[in-house]
MDAnalysis code that builds the backbone (N, CA, C; Angstrom):
import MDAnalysis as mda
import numpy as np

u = mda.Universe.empty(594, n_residues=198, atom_resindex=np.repeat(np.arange(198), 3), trajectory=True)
u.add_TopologyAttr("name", ["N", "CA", "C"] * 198)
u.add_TopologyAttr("resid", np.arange(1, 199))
u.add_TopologyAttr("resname", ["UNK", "UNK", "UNK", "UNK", "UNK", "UNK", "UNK", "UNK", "UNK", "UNK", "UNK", "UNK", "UNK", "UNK", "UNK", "UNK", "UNK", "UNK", "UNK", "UNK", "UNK", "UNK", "UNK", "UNK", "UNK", "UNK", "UNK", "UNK", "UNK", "UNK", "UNK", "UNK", "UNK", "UNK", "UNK", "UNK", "UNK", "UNK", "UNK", "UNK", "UNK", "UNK", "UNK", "UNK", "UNK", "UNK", "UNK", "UNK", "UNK", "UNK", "UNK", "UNK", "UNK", "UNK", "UNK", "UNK", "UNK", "UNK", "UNK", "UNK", "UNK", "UNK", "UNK", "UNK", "UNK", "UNK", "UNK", "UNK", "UNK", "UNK", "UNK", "UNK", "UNK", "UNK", "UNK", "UNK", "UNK", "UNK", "UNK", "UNK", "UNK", "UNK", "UNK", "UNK", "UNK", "UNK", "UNK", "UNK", "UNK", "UNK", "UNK", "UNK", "UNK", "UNK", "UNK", "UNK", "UNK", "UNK", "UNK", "UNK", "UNK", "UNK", "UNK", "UNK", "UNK", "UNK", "UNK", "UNK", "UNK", "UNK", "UNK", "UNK", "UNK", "UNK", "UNK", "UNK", "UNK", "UNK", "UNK", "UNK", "UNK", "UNK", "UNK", "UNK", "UNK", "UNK", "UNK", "UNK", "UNK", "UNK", "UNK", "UNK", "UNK", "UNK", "UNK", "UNK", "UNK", "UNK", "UNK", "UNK", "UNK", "UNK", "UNK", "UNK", "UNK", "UNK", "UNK", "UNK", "UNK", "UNK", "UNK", "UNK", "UNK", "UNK", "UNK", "UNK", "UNK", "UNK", "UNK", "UNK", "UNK", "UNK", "UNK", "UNK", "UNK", "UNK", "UNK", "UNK", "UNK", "UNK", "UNK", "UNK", "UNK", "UNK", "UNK", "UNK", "UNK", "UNK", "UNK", "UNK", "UNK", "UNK", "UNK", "UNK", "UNK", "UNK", "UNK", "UNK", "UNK", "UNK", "UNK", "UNK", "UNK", "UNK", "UNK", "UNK", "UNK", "UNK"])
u.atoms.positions = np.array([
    [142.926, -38.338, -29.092],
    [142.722, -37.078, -29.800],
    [143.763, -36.959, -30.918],
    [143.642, -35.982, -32.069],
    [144.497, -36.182, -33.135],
    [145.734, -35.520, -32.495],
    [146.437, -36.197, -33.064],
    [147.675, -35.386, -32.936],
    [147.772, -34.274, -33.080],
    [147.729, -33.549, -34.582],
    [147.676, -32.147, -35.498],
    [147.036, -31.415, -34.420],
    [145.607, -31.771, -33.507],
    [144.659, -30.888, -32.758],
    [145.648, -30.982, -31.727],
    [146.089, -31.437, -31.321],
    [147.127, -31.635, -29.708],
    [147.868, -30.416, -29.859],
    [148.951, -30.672, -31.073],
    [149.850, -29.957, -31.488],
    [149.839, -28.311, -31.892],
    [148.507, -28.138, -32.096],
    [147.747, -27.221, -31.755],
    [147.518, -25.888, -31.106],
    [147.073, -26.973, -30.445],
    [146.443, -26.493, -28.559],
    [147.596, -26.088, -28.051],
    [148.516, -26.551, -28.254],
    [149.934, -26.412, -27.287],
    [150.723, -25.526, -27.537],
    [150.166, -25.218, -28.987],
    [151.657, -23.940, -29.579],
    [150.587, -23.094, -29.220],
    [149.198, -22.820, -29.699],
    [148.834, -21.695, -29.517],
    [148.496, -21.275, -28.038],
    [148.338, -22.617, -26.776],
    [148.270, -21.810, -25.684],
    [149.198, -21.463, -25.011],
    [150.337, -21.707, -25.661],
    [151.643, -21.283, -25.303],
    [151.544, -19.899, -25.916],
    [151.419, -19.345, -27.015],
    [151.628, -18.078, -27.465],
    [150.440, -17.012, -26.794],
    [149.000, -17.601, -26.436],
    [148.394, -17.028, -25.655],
    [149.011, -16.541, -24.561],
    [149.190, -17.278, -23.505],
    [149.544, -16.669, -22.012],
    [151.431, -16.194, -22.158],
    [152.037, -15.881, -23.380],
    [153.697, -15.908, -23.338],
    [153.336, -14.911, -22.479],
    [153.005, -13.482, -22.595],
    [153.209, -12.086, -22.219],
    [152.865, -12.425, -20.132],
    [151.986, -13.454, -20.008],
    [151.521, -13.341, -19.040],
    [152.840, -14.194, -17.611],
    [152.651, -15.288, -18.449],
    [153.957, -16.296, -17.893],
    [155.467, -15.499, -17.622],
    [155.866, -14.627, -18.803],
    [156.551, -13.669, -18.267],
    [156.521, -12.744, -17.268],
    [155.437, -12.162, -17.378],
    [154.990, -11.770, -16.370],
    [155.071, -12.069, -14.998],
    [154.668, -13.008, -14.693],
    [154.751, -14.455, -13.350],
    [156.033, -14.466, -13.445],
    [157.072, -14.710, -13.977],
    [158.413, -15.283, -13.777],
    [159.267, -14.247, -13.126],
    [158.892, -12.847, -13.730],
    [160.015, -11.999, -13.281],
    [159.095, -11.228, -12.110],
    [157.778, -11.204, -11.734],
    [157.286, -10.804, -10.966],
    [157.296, -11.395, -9.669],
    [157.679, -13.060, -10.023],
    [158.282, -13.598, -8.797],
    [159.102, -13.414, -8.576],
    [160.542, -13.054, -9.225],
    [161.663, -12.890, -8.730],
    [162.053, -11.647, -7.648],
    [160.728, -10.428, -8.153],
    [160.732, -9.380, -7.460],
    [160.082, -9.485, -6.419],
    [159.324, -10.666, -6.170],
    [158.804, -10.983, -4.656],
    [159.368, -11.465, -4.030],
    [160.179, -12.586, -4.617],
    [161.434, -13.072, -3.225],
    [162.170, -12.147, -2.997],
    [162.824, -11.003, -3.614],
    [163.517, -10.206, -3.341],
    [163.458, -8.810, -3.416],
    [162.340, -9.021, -2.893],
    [162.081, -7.211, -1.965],
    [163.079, -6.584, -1.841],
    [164.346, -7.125, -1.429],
    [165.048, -5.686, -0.665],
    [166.317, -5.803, -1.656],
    [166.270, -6.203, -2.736],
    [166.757, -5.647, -4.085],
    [166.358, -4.106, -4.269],
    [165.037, -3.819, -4.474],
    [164.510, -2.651, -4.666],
    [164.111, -1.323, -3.584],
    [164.990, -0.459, -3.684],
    [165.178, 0.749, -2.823],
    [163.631, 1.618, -2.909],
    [162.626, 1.892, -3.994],
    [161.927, 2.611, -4.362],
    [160.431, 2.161, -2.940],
    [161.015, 3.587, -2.578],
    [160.258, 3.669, -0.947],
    [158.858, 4.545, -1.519],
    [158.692, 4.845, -2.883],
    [157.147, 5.541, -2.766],
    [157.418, 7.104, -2.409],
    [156.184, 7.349, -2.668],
    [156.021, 8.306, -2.008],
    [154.487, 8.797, -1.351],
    [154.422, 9.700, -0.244],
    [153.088, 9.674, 0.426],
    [152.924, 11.577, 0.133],
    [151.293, 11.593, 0.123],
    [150.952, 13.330, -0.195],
    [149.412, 12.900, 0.913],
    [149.172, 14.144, 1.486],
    [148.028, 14.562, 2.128],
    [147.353, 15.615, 1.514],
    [146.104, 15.331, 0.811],
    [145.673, 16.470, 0.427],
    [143.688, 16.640, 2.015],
    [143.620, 17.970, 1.799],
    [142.281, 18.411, 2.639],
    [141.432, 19.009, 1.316],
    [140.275, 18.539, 1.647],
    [138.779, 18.767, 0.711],
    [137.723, 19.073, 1.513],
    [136.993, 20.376, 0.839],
    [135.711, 20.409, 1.342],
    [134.771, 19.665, 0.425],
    [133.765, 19.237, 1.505],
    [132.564, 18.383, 0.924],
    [131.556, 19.254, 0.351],
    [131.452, 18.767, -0.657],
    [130.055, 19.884, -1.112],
    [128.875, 19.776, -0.659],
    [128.015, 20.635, -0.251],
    [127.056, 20.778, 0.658],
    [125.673, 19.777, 0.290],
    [125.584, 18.959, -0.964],
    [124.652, 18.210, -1.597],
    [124.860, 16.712, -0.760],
    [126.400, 16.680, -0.574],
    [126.287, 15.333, -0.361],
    [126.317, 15.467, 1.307],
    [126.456, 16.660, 2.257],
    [126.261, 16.980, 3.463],
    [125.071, 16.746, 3.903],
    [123.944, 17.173, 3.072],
    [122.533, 17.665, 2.939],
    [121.922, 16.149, 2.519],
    [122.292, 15.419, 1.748],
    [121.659, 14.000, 1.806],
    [121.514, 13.127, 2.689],
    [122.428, 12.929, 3.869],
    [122.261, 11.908, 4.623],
    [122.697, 12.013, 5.888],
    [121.920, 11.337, 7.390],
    [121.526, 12.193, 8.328],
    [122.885, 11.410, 8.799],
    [124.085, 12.542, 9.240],
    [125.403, 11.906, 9.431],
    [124.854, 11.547, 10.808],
    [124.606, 12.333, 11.645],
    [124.285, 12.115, 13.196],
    [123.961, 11.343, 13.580],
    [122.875, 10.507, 12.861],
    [121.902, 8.624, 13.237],
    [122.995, 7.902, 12.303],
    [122.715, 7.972, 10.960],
    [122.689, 7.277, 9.764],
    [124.085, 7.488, 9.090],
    [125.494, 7.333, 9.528],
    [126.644, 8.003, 8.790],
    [126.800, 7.329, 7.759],
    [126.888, 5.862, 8.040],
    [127.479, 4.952, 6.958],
    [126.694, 4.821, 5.515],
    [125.254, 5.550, 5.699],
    [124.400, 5.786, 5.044],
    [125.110, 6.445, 3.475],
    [125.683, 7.746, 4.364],
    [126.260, 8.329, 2.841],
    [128.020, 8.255, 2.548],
    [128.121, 7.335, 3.168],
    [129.760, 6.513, 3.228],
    [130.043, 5.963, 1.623],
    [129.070, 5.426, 0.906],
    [129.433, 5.067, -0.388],
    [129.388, 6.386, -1.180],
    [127.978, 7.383, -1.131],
    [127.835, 8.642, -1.823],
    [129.621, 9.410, -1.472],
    [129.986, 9.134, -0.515],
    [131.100, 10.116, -0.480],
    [132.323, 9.751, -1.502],
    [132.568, 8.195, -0.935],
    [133.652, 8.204, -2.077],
    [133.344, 7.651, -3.529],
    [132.066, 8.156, -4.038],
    [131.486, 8.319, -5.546],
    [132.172, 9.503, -5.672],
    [132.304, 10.341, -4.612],
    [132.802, 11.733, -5.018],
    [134.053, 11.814, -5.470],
    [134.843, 11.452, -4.043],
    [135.923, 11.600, -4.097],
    [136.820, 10.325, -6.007],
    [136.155, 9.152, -6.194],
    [136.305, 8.614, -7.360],
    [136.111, 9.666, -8.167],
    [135.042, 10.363, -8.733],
    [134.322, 11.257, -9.750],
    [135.598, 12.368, -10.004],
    [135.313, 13.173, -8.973],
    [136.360, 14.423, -9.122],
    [137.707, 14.530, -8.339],
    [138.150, 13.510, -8.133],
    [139.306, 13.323, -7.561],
    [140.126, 12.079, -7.781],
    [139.806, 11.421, -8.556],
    [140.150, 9.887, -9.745],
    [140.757, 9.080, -8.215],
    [139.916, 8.915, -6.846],
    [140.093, 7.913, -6.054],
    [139.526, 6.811, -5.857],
    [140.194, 5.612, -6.420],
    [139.960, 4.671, -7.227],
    [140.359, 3.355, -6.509],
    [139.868, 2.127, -6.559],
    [140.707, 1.229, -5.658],
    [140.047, -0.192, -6.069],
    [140.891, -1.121, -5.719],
    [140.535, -2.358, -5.913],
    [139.806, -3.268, -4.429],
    [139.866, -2.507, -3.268],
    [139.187, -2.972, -2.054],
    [139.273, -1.848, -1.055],
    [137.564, -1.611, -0.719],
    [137.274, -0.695, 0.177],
    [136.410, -1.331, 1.052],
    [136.917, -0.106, 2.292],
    [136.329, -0.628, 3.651],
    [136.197, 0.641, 4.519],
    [134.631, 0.581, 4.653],
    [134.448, 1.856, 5.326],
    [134.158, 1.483, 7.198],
    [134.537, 2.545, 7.775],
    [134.192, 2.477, 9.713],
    [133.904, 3.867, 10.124],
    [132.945, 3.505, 10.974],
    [132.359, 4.787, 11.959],
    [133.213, 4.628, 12.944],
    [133.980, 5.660, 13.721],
    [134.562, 5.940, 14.832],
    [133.446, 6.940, 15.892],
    [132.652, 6.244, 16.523],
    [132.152, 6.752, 16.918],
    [132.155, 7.944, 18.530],
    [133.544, 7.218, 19.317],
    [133.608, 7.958, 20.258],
    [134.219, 9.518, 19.456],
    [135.301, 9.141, 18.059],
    [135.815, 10.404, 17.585],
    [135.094, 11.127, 16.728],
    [133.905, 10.419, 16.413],
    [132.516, 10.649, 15.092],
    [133.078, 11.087, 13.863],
    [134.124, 10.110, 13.403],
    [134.726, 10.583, 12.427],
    [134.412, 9.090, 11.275],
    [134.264, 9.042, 10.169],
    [134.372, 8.569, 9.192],
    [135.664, 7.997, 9.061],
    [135.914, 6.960, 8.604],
    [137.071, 6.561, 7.894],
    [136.985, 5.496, 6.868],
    [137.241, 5.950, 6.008],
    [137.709, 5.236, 4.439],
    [138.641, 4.527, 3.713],
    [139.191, 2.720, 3.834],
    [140.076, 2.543, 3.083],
    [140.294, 2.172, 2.062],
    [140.672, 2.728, 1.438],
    [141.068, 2.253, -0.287],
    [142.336, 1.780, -1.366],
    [142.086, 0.737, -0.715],
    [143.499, -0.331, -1.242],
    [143.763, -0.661, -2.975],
    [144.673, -0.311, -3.573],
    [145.282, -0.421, -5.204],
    [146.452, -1.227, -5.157],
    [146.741, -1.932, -5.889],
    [148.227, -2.632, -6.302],
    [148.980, -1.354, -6.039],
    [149.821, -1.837, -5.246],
    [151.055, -1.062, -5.246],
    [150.741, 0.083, -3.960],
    [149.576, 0.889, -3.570],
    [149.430, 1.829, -3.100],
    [147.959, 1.542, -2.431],
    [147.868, 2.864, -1.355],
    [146.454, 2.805, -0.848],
    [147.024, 4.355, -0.497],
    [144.771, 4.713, 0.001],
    [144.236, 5.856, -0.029],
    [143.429, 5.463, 1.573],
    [143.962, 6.343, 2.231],
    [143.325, 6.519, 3.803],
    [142.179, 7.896, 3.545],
    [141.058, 7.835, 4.292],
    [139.815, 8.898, 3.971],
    [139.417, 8.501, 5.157],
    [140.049, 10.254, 6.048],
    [139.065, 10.731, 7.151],
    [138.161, 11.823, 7.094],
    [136.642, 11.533, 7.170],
    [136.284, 12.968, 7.386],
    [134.939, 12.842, 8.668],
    [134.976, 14.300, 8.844],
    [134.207, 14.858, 9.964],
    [133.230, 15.208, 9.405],
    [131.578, 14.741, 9.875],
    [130.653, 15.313, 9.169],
    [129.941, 16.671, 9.560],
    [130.708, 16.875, 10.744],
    [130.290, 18.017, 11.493],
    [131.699, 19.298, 10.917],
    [132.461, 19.549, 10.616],
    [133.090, 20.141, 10.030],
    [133.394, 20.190, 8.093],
    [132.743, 19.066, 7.616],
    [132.143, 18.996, 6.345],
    [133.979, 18.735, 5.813],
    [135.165, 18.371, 6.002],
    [136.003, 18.292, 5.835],
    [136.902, 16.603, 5.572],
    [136.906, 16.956, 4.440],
    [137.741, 15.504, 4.594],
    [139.824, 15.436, 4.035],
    [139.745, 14.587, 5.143],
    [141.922, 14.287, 4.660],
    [141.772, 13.298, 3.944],
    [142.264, 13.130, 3.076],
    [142.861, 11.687, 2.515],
    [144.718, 12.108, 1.935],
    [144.598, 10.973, 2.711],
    [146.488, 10.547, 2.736],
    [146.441, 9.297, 1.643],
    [147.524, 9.956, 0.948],
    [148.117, 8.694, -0.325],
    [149.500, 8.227, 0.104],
    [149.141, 6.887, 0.036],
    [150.811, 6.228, 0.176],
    [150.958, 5.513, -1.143],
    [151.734, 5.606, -2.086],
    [152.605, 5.279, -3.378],
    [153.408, 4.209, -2.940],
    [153.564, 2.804, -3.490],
    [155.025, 2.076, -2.737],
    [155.864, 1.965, -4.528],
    [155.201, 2.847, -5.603],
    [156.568, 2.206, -6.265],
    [155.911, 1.185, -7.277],
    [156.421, 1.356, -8.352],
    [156.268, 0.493, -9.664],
    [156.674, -1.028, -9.484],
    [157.442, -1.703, -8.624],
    [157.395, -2.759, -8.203],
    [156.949, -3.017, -7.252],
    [156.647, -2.644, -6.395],
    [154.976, -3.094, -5.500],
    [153.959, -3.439, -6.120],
    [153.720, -2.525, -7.116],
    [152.448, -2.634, -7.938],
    [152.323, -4.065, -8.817],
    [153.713, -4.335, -9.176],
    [153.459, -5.505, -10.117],
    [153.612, -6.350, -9.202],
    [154.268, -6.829, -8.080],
    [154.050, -7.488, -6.584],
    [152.987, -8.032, -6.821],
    [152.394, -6.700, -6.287],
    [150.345, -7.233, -5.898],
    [149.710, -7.615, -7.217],
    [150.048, -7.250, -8.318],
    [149.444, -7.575, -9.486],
    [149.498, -9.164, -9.635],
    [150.745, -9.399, -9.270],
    [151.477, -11.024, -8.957],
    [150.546, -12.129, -8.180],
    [150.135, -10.955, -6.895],
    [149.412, -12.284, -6.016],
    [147.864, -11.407, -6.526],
    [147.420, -10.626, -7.338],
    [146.568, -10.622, -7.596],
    [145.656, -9.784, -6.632],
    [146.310, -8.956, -6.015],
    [146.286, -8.179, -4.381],
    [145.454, -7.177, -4.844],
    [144.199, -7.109, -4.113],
    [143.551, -5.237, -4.067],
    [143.369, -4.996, -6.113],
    [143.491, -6.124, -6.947],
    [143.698, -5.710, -8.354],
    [142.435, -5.530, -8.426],
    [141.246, -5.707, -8.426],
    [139.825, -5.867, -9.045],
    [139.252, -7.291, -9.378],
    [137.666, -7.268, -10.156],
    [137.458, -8.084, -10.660],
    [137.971, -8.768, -12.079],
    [138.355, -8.047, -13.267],
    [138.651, -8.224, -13.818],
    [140.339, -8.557, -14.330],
    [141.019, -8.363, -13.577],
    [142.315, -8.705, -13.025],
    [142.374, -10.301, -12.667],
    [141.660, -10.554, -11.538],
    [141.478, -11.933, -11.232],
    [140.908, -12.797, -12.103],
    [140.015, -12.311, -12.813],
    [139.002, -13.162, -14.095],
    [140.430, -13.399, -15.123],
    [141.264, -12.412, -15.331],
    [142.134, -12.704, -16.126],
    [143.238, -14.041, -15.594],
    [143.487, -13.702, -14.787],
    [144.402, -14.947, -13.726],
    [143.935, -15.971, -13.901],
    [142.626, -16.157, -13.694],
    [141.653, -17.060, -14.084],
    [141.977, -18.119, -15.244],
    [141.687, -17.475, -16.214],
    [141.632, -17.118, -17.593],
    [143.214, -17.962, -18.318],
    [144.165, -17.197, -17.791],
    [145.356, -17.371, -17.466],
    [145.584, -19.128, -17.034],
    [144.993, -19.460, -15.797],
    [145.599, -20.150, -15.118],
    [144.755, -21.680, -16.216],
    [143.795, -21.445, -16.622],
    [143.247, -21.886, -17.409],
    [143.947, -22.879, -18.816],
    [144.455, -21.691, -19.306],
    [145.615, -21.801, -20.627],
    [146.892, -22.569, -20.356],
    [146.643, -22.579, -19.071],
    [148.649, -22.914, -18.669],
    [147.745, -24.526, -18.754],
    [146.596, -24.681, -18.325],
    [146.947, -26.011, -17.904],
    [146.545, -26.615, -19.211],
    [145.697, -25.954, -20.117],
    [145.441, -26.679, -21.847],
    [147.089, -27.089, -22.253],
    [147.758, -25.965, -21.988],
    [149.578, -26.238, -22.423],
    [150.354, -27.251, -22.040],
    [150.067, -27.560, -20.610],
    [150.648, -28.796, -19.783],
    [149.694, -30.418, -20.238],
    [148.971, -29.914, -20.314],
    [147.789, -31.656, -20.280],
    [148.474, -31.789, -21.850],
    [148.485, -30.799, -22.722],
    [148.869, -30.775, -24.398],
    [150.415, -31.653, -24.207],
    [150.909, -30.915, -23.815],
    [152.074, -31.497, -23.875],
    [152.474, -32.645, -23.450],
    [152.468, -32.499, -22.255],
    [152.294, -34.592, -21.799],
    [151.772, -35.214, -22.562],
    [150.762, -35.118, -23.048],
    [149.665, -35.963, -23.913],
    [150.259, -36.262, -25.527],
    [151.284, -34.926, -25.671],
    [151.952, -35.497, -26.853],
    [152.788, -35.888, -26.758],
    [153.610, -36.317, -25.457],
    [154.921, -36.751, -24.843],
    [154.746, -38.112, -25.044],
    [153.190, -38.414, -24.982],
    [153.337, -40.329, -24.993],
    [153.546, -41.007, -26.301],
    [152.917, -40.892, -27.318],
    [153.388, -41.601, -28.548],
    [154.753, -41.412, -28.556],
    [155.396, -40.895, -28.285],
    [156.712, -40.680, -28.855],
    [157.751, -41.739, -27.811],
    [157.781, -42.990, -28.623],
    [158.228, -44.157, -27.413],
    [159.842, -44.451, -26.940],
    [160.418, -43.491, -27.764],
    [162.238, -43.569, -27.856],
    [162.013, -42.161, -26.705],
    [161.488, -41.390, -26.624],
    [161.923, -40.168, -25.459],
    [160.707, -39.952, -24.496],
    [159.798, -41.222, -24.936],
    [158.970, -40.804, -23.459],
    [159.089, -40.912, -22.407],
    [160.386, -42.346, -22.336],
    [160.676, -42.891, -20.766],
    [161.716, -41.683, -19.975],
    [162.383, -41.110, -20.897],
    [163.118, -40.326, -20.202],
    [162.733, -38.725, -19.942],
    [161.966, -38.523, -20.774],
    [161.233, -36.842, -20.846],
    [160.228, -37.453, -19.055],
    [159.193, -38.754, -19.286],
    [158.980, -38.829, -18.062],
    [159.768, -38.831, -16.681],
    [161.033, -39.326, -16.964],
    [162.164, -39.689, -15.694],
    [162.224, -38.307, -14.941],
    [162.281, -37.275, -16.413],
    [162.900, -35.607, -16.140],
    [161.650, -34.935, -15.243],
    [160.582, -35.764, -16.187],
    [159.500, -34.796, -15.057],
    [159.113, -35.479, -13.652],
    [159.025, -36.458, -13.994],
    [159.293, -37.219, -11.990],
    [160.328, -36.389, -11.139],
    [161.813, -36.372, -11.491],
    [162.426, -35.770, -11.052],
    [161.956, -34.471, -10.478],
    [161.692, -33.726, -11.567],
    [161.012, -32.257, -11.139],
    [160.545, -32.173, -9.897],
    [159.336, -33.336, -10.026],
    [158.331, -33.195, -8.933],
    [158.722, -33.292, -7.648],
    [159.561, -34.267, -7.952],
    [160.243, -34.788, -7.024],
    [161.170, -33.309, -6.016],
    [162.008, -33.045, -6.677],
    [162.928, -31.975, -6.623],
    [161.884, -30.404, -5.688],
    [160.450, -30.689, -6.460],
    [159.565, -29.624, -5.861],
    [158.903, -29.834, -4.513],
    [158.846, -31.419, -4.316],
    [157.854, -31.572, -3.262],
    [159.164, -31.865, -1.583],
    [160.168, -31.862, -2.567],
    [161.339, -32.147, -1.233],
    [161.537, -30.427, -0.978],
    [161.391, -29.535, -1.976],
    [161.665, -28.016, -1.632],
    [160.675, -28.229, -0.731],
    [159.739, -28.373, -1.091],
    [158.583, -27.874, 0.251],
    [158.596, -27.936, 1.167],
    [158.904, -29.381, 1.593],
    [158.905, -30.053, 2.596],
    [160.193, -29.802, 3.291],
    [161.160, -28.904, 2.795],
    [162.353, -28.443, 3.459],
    [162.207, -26.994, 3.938],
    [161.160, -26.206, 3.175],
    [160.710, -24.644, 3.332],
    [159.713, -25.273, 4.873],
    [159.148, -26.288, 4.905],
    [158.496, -25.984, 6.299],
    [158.859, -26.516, 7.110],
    [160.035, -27.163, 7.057],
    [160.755, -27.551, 8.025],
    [161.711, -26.780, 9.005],
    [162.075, -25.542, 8.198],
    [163.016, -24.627, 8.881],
    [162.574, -23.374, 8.773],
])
């Protein structure tokens, strides 16, 4: 391949993913070290009545799970409860509904009674570095979050294949730019193999 096109590929998919790679670097650092960061969140309980339309649609008594999605359309709509992974359960000896709704950084618990038309939802907050945590492993983010990672993980490797690939003509620093990256590997696959050893 031409050179000029190599040379390319490599600066610009380097300037593509900079914001993101940063991202990754210091977002790992805040994952090995959780207990750097004091910010415990915070949790609120709010109580809602159900409006009688979405009571009146679906036969809670046979059919609960029936209007289990209609409910939290609601609670999304007029109450901005929002999430990157939900999971709904019938409790049936307590005949109560329950709703979970997992976000980077935070989740939303949703109990309600269809016989008292009442629903709790409890918010737990963990904090602006939780959030970028899960953003990190890509946790509860959505679809389009992951498509980006994707996307992402994509670019890193146009940058790496680019670069090696222009590492070889160059015959006075290829033997040793290679030595450096053997080493690396080297250096990475003995970490590993020492992380599961102890």
């Amino acid at each position: 391949m031409n050179y000029r096109i190599l040379r390319t590929l490599h600066v610009y998919s380097s300037v593509v993913v900079l914001a993101l790679v940063l991202f990754f670097a210091v977002t790992g650092i805040t994952l090995n070290h959780r207990d750097w960061f004091s910010d415990r969140g915070s949790a609120v309980e709010v109580y809602l009545s159900v409006p009688a339309v979405i009571m009146e649609s679906t036969d809670w008594q046979n059919r609960p799970l029936d209007g289990a999605d209609q409910l939290r359309r609601w609670l999304s709509d007029q109450h901005g409860l929002e999430g990157g992974s939900i999971m709904y359960d019938w409790d049936q000896d307590e005949q109560m509904l329950m709703i979970d709704i997992k976000r980077p950084g935070s989740y939303s618990s949703v109990e309600f009674s269809p016989f008292s038309a009442e629903v709790t939802v409890f918010h737990q907050s963990n904090g602006l570095i939780a959030v970028l945590n899960d953003l990190h492993m890509g946790r509860y983010s959505g679809v389009w979050w992951r498509l980006l990672l994707d996307i992402t993980a994509f670019i890193m490797l146009v940058f790496i294949v680019t670069g090696l690939w222009l590492v070889v003509p160059q015959k006075k620093r290829r033997g040793a730019l290679f030595k450096v990256a053997a080493a690396g590997t080297c250096v990475l696959a003995a970490s590993y193999w020492i992380a599961l050893l102890t």
